[in-house]
C-alpha positions in Angstrom: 121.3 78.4 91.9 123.6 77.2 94.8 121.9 78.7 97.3 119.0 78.5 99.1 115.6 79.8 98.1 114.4 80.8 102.0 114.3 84.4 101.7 112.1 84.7 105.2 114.4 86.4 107.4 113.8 89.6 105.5 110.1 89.7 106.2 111.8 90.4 109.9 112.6 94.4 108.6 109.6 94.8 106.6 107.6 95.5 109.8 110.2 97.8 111.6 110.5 99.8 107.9 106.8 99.5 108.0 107.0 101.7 111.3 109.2 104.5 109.9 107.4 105.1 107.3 104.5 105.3 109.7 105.9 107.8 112.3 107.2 109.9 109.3 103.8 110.6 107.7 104.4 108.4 104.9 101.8 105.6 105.6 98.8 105.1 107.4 98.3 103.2 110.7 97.1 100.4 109.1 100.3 99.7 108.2 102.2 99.1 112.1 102.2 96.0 113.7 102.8 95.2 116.8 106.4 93.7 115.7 107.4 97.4 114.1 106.4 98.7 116.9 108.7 96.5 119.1 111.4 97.2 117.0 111.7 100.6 117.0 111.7 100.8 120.3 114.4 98.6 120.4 116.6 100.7 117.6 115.4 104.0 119.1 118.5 103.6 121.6 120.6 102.5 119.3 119.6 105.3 117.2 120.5 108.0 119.5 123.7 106.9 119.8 124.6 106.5 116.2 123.1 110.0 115.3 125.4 111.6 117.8 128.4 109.4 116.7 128.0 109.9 112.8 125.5 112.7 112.4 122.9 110.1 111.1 121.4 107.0 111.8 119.4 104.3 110.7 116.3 106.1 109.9 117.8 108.9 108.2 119.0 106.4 105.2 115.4 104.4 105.3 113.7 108.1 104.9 116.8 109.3 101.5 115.9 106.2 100.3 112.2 105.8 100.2 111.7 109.7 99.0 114.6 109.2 96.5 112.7 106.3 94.6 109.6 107.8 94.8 110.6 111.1 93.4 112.2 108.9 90.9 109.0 107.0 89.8 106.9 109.8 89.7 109.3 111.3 87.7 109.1 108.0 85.3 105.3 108.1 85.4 104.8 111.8 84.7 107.9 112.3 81.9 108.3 108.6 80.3 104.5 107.7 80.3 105.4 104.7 82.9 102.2 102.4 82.7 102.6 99.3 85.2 104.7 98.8 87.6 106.2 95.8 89.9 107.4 96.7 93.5 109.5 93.3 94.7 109.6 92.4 98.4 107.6 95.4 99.0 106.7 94.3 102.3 104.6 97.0 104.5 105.8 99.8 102.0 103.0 102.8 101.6 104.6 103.3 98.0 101.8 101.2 95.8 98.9 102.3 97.7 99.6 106.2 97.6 101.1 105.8 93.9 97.8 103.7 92.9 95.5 106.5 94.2 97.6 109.4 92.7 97.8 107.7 89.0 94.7 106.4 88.3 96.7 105.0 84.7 99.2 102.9 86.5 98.6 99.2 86.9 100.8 98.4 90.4 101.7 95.2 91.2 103.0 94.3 94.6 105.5 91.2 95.1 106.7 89.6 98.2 106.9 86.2 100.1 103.8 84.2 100.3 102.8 84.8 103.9 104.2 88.2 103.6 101.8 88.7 99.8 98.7 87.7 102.3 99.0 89.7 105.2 99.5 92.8 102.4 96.6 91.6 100.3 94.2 91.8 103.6 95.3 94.8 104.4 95.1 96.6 101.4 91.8 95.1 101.2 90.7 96.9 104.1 91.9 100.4 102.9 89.5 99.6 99.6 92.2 99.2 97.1 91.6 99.5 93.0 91.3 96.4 91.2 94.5 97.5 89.3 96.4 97.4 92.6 97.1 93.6 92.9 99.7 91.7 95.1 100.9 88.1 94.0 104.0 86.0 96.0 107.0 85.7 94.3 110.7 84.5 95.7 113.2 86.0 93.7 115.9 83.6 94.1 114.1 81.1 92.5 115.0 81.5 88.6 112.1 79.6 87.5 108.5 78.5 88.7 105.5 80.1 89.3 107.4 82.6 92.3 109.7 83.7 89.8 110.1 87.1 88.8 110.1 85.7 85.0 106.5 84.2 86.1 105.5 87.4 87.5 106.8 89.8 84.7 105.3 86.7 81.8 101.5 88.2 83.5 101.7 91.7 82.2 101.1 93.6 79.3 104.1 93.4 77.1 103.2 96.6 75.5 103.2 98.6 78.0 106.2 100.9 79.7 106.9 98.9 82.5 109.0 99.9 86.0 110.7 97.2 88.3 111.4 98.5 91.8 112.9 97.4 94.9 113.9 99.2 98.3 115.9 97.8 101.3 116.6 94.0 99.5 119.3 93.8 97.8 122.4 94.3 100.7 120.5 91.1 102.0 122.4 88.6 99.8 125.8 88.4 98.6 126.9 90.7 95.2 127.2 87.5 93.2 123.6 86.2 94.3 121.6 89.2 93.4 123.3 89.7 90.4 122.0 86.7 88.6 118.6 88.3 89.9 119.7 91.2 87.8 120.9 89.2 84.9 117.2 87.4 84.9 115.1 90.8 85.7 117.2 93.0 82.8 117.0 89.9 80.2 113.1 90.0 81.0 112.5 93.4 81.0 114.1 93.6 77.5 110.1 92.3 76.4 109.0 95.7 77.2 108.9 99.3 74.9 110.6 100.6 77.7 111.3 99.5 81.1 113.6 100.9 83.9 115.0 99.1 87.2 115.0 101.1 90.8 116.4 100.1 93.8 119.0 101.2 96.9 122.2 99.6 97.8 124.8 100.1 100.1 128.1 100.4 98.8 131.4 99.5 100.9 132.5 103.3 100.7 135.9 102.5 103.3 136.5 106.3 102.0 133.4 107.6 104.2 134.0 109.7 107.3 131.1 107.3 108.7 132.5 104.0 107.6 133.5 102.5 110.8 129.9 103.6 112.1 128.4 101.6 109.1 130.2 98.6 110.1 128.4 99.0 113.8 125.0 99.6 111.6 126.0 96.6 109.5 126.2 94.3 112.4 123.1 95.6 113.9 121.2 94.9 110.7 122.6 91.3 110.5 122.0 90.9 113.9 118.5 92.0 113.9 117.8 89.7 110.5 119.7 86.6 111.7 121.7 86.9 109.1 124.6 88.9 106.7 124.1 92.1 105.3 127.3 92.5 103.0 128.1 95.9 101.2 128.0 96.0 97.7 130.7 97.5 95.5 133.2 100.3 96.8 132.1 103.8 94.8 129.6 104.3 91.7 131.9 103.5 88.9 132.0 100.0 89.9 127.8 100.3 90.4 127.4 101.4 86.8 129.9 99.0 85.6 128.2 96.1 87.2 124.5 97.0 86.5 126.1 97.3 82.8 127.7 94.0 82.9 124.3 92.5 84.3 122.5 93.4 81.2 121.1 97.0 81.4 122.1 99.5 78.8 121.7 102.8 80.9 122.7 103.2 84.5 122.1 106.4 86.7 124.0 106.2 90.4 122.5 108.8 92.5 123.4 110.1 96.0 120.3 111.2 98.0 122.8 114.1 99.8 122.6 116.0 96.1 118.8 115.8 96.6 118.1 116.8 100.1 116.9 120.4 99.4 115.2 119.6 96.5 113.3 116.6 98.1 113.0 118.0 101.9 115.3 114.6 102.9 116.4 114.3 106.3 119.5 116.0 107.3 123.2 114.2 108.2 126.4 115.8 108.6 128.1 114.3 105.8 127.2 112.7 102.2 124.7 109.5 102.5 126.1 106.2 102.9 123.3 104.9 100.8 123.0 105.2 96.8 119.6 104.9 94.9 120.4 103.5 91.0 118.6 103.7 87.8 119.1 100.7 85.3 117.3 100.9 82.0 117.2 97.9 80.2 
């Protein structure tokens, strides 16, 4: 790849994301640092104004999102016999530690930058993890190497039914970058009986009531990261067709607002801005 392999400046949101899920009852204490801590305080102003403005803000898309892919998983574990399971860039998520202590037949591996991968590890050490609740470092930008995601999906079990997932990474990079992460992740999952792909995006949805409040949140975010956060794709057509074209065979492109009764999601005036997709391969 063209591109550089320094994916560090996401570790920067891990910690405020690592707050939400805190202050929503969705992770323990043990989970905030003093960094998430500084940073929603700085958003909580920001917030405010964009909840008023568009009848949601930041949080409310961090909270659809989370609760969509976990009702999603569970839904894969309990109904497809989902054995092992690889959360990339999982940062200070909650979602391997309450998942590894509700299925005891689920193998969870946690992925994420190398100093990121250690500060998890001691952590979950600390809240007395099972041995089948591991975390490794892997960089997935690199397409080969030990930090690959090949490397990483080459250590499991082959025969198992195997699930992928990944929250609040993608819009990080540009479409073309992460879809030769997509080409590489559906070509390896392809090893496994059955495997799936989860993740969020945020499409460019110019059509949105909201839109012109996205591009204030979009600015914020890149602000916050030192970096771009592009949209991806303009409406779910063009997500299917591209998660096809990547290599997957089956593509579901959901929208949390269809869920929100049925999942207790947080309320906004108007449909969500983010989608939650899943790619069997």
């Amino acid at each position: 790849m063209t591109t550089s392999t320094d994916t560090s400046r996401i570790s920067i949101s891990a910690h405020y994301t690592g707050y939400v899920w805190y202050k929503n009852g969705l992770s323990d204490s043990r989970f905030v640092t003093p960094m998430g801590f500084a940073a929603n305080m700085l958003f909580t102003p920001a917030n405010a104004i964009l909840k008023r403005m568009a009848g949601a803000h930041i949080d409310t898309f961090l909270l659809q999102r989370h609760r969509m892919l976990d009702h999603l998983l569970i839904q894969l574990i309990e109904q497809e016999g989902i054995e092992q399971i690889v959360e990339i860039a999982s940062g200070l998520s909650p979602r391997g530690f309450r998942i590894s202590e509700k299925y005891p037949q689920v193998n969870y591996l946690e992925t994420d930058l190398p100093d990121m991968a250690a500060r998890k590890a001691l952590l979950l050490n600390k809240l007395d993890r099972p041995v089948r609740h591991g975390i490794r470092s892997c960089n997935i930008l690199e397409a080969q190497g030990p930090d690959s995601i090949q490397s990483v999906l080459s250590e499991l079990d082959s025969t198992k039914k195997t699930v992928v997932i990944s929250e609040g990474l993608v819009n990080y990079f540009a479409l073309p970058i992460i879809r030769e992460v997509w080409s590489r992740l559906a070509k390896g999952l392809k090893a496994f009986p059955d495997a799936y792909y989860l993740t969020d995006l945020y499409p460019n949805l110019t059509e949105h009531p909201s839109y012109r409040y996205v591009k204030v949140a979009q600015r914020m975010v890149g602000l916050f990261t030192r970096g771009e956060w592009p949209l991806h794709y303009n409406n779910e057509q063009e997500i299917e067709a591209g998660f096809l074209q990547d290599g997957f065979n089956k593509v579901a492109v959901l929208d949390p607002s269809a869920f929100r009764q049925q999942l207790g999601l947080p309320l906004d005036t108007k449909e969500s801005l983010v989608r939650v997709v899943q790619a069997k391969a």
